[in-house]
C-alpha positions as CSV (number, residue, x, y, z in Angstrom):
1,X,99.0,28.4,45.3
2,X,100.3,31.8,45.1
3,X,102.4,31.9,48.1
4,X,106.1,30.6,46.9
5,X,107.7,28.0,49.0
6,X,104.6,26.9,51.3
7,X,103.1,23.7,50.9
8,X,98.9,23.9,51.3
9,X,98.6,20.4,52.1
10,X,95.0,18.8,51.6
11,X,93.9,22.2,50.0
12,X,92.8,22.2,46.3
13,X,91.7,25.3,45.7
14,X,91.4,28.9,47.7
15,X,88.7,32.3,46.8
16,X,89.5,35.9,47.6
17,X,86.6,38.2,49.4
18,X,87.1,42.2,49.6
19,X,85.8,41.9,52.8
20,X,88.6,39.1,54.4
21,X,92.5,39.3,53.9
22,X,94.4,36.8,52.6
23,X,93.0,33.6,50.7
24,X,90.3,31.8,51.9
25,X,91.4,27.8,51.9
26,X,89.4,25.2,50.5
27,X,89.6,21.4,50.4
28,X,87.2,20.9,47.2
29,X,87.8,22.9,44.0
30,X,84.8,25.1,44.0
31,X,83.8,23.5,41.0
32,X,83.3,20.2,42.2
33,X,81.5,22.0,45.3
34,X,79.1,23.1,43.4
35,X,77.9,19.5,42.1
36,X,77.6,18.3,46.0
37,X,74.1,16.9,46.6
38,X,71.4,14.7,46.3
39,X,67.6,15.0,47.4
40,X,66.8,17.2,50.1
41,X,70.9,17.4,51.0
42,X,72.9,20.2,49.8
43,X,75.8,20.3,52.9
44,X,78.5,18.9,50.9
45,X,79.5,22.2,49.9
46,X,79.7,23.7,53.5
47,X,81.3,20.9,54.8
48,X,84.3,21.1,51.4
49,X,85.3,24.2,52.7
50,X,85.8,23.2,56.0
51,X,89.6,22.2,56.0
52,X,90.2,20.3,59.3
53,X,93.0,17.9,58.8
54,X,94.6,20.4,56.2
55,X,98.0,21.7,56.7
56,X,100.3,25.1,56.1
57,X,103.7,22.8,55.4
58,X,107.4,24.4,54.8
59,X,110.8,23.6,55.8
60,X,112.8,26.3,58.0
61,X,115.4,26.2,60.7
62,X,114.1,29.4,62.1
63,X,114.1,29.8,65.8
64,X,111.0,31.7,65.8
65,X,108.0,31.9,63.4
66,X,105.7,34.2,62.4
67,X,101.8,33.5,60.9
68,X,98.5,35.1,60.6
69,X,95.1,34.0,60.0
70,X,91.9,35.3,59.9
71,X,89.3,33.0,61.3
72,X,85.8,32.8,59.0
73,X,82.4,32.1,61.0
74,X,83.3,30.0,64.1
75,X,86.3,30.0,66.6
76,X,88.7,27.0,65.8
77,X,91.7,25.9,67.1
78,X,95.1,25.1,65.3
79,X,98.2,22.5,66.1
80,X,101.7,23.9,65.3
81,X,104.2,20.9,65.2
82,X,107.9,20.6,64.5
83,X,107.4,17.5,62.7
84,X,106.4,14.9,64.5
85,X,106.6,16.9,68.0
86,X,103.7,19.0,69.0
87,X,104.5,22.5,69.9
88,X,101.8,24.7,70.6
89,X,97.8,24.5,70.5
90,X,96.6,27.6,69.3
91,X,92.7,29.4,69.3
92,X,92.1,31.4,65.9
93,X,89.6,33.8,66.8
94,X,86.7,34.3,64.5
95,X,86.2,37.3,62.0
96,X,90.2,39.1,62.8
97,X,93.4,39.0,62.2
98,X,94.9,36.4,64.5
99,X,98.9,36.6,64.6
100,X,100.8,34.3,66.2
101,X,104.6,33.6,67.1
102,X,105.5,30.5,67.6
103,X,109.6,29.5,69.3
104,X,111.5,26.3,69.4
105,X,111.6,25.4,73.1
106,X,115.5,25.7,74.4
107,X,115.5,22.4,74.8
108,X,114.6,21.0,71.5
109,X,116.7,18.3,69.8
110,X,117.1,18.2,66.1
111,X,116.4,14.2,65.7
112,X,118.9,12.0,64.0
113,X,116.7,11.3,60.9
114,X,119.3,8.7,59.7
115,X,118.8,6.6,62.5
116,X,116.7,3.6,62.1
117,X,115.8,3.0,65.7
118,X,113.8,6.5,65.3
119,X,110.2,6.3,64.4
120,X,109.6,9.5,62.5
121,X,107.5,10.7,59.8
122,X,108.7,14.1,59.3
123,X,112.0,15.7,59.1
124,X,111.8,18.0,62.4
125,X,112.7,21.1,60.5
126,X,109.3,20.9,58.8
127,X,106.9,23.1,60.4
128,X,103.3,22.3,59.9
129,X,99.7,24.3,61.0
130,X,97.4,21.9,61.5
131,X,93.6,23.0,61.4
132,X,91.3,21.4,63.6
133,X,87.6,19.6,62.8
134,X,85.2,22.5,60.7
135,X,88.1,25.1,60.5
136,X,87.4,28.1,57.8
137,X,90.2,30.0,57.8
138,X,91.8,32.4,55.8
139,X,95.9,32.5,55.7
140,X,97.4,35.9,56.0
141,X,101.3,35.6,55.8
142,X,104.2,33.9,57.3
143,X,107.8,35.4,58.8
144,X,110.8,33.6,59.5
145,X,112.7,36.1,60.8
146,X,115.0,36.7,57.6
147,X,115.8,32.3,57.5
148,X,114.7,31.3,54.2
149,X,111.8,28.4,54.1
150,X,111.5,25.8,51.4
151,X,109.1,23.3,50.3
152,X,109.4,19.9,52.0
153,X,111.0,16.9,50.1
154,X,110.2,13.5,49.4
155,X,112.9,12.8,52.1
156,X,111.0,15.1,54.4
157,X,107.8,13.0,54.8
158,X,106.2,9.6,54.8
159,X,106.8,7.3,52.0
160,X,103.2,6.9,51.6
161,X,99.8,8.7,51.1
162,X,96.7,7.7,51.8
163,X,93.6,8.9,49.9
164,X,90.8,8.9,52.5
165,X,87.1,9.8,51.2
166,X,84.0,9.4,53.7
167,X,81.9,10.7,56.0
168,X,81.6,12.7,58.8
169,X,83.0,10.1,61.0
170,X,86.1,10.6,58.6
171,X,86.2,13.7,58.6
172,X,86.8,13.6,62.6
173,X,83.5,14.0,64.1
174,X,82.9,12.9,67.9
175,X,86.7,13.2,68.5
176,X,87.7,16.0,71.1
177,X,90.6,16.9,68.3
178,X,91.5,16.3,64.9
179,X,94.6,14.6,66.1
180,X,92.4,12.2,68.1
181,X,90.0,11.2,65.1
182,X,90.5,7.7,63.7
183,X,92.2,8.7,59.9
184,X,94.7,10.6,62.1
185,X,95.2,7.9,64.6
186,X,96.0,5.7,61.5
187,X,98.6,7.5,60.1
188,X,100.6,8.2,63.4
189,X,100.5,4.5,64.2
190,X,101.2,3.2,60.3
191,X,103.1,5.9,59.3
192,X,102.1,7.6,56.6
193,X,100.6,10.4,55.6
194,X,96.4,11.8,54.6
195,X,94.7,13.5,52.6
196,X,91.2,13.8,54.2
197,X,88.6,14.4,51.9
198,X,85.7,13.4,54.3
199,X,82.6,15.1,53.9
200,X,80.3,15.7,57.0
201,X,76.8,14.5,56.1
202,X,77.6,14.2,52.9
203,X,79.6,11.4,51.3
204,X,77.1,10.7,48.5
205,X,79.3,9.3,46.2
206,X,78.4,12.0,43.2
207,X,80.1,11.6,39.9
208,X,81.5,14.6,39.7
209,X,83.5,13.9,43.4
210,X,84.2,10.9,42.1
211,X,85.8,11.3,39.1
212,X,87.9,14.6,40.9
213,X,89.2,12.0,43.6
214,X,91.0,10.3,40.5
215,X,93.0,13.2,39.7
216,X,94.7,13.3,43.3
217,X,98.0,12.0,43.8
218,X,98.3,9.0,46.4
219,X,99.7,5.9,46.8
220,X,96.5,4.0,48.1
221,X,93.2,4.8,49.3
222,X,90.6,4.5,52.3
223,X,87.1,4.8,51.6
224,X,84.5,4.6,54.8
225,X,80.9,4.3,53.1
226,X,77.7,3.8,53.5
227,X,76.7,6.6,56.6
228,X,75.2,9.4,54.8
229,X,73.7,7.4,51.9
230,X,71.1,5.2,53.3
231,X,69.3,8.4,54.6
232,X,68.9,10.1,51.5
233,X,68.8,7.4,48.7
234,X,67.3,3.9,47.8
235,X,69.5,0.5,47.5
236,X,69.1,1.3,43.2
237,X,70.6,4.6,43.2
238,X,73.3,3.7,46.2
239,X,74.1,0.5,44.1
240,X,75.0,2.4,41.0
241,X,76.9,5.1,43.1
242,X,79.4,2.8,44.8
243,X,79.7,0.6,41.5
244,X,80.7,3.8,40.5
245,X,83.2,4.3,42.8
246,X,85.1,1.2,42.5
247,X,84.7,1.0,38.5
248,X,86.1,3.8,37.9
249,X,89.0,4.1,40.9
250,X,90.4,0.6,39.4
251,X,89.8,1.6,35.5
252,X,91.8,4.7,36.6
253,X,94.4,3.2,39.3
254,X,94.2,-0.8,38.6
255,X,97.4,-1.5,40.4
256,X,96.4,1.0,43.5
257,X,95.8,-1.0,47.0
258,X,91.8,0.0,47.9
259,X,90.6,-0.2,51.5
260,X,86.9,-0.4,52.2
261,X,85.4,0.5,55.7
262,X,81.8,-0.7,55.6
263,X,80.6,1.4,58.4
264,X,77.3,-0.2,58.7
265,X,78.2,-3.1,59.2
266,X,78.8,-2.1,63.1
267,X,75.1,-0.9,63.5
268,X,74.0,-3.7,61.9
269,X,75.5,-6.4,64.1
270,X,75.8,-4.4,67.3
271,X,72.1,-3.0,67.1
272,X,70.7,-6.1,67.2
273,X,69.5,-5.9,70.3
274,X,67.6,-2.5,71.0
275,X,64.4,-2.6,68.9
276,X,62.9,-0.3,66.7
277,X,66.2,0.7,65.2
278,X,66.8,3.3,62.5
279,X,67.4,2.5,59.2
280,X,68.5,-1.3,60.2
281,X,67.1,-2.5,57.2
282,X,69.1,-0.4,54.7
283,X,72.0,-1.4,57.4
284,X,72.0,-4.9,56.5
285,X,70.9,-4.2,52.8
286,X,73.6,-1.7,52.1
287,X,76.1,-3.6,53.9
288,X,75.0,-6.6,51.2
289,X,75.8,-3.9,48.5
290,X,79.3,-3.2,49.2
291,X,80.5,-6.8,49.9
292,X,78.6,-7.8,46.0
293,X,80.5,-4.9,44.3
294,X,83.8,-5.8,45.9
295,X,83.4,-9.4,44.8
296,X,82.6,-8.4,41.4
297,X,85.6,-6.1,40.7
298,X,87.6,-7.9,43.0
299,X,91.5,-7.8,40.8
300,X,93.4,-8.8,44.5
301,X,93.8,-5.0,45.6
302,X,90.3,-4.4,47.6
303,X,90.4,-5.4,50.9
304,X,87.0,-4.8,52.7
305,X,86.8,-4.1,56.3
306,X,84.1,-4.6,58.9
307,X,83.8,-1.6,61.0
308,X,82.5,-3.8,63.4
309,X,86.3,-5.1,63.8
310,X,87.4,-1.8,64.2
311,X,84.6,-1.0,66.6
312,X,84.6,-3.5,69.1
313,X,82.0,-2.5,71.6
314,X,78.9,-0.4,71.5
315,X,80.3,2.2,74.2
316,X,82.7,3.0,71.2
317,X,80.1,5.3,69.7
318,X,79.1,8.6,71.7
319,X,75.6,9.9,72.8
320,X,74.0,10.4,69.4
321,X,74.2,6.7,68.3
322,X,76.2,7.4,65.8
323,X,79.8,8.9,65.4
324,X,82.6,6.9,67.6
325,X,84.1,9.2,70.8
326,X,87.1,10.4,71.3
327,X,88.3,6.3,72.6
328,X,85.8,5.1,69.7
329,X,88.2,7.2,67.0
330,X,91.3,6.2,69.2
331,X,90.6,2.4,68.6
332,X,89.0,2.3,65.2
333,X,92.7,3.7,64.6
334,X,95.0,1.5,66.1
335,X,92.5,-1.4,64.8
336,X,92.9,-0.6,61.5
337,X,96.2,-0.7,61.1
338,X,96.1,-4.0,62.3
339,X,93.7,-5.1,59.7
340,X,95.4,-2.8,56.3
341,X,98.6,-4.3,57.4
């Protein structure tokens, strides 16, 4: 990026418009937005922009600090943190300049990060802006008040990442905050860190997304399948699409630990009992997909889990029969660490 010293976590690109200051943050390059799609859906490409669970990462022992954004379409809200300790919750304000100071409360304790009775995940010098679910925003500049900032170290953060590619219940829908959705939940409670590359209404396993995720650097991944797809596409095209997937993430990473979340799999078994229900069929037929291709490439590094272990009651999910609430995201969280560890 073109601001020295600042880590964009979870951004992989950025555009410039006459008409907004600063750079405009992406999560997708935009030429792998611009292959998002199949059928009648086209959203992918919205939702790539949107960079919720994205961060603005540097190291600084600055009392105070500086920022501003410009907020693009909708209001959001933003999460400063001094590593692992919240600090403020902020509201960007659409279409202006937002600025914001930000001051280490009097009380603050620099933590003992040598100390192994202390569960941390980031150094608490490292300050990071977290944007919330469907953020667009545009960063402005940063001022530390004349302390120099630094990009964070390997010692800084969590010894491991976590690839994480799904759909919009991954990308923190139905949670009241992105904080609260399930990937985040995860890391907090296995410690370690995300790259969230969850696309609402639109993980549809394209080539061209596909092959990009390759080129990220992770230790392991998380893929939650199987939402968006049974809408749009028959068992054929889905078939070839996750074969796809888990070809060509073990041709490229054959020693890398992948985790499957078959997300169906809840609707299938806890559906059971209303009648009439939605796509049930391509529930249970999709569902039958996933567990074949994970048997046929199975090399010891593909665990699949049920999300019906992660979701354990139907209250779990909220109004709209689909994505969990904020408790649903909450305990498909804490489950799953239970289940990758």
């Amino acid at each position: 990026m073109i601001y020295n010293n600042i880590d964009f976590f979870n951004i992989s690109d950025y555009v410039t418009d006459s008409n907004i200051p600063g750079i405009i943050l992406q999560r997708y390059p935009l030429n792998i937005q611009k292959t998002m799609g199949y059928g009648t859906s086209f959203q992918g490409a919205d939702k790539a922009k949107s960079i919720g669970g994205a961060e603005v990462r540097f190291i600084c022992d600055s009392q105070n600090i500086e920022f501003q954004l410009y907020g693009i379409e909708t209001n959001t809200y933003i999460t400063v943190f001094q590593g692992d300790f919240q600090n403020s919750h902020l509201l960007v304000k659409a279409n202006e300049i937002n600025t914001f100071t930000v001051n280490k409360h009097s009380r603050f304790l620099e933590v003992d990060t040598d100390n192994a009775n202390i569960k941390r995940r980031y150094t608490s010098n490292l300050w990071r802006i977290v944007f919330d679910y469907g953020a667009k925003i545009s960063f402005i500049s940063l001022n530390t008040f004349e302390k120099p900032y630094s990009l964070p170290e390997k010692k800084d953060l969590p010894s491991e990442t976590y690839l994480a590619y799904g759909s919009s219940i991954s990308q923190g829908a139905g949670a009241i905050s992105i904080h609260d959705c399930y990937i985040n939940s995860f890391a907090n409670f296995y410690n370690c860190d995300i790259l969230n590359k969850g696309l609402s209404g639109s993980c549809l396993l394209e080539k061209e997304t596909i092959d990009y995720l390759q080129t990220i650097k992770c230790d392991k991944y998380l893929f939650e399948i199987g939402c968006n797809v049974r809408g749009l596409m028959d068992e054929i095209e889905f078939e070839k699409r996750f074969d796809y997937l888990i070809k060509t993430t073990i041709d490229n990473h054959p020693t890398k630990v992948i985790n499957i979340i078959s997300i169906l799999d809840f609707f299938k078994i806890k559906f059971s009992i209303f009648k009439n229900i939605p796509y049930q069929e391509k529930n249970i037929t999709f569902t039958k997909i996933i567990e074949n291709i994970i048997n046929k490439y199975q090399n010891g590094n593909i665990n699949l889990i049920s999300s019906n272990n992660l979701l354990t009651n139907l209250t779990c999910i909220s109004y709209d029969m689909l994505h969990p609430s904020n408790y649903g995201h909450l305990m498909m969280g804490m489950n799953l660490v239970k289940y990758i560890k």
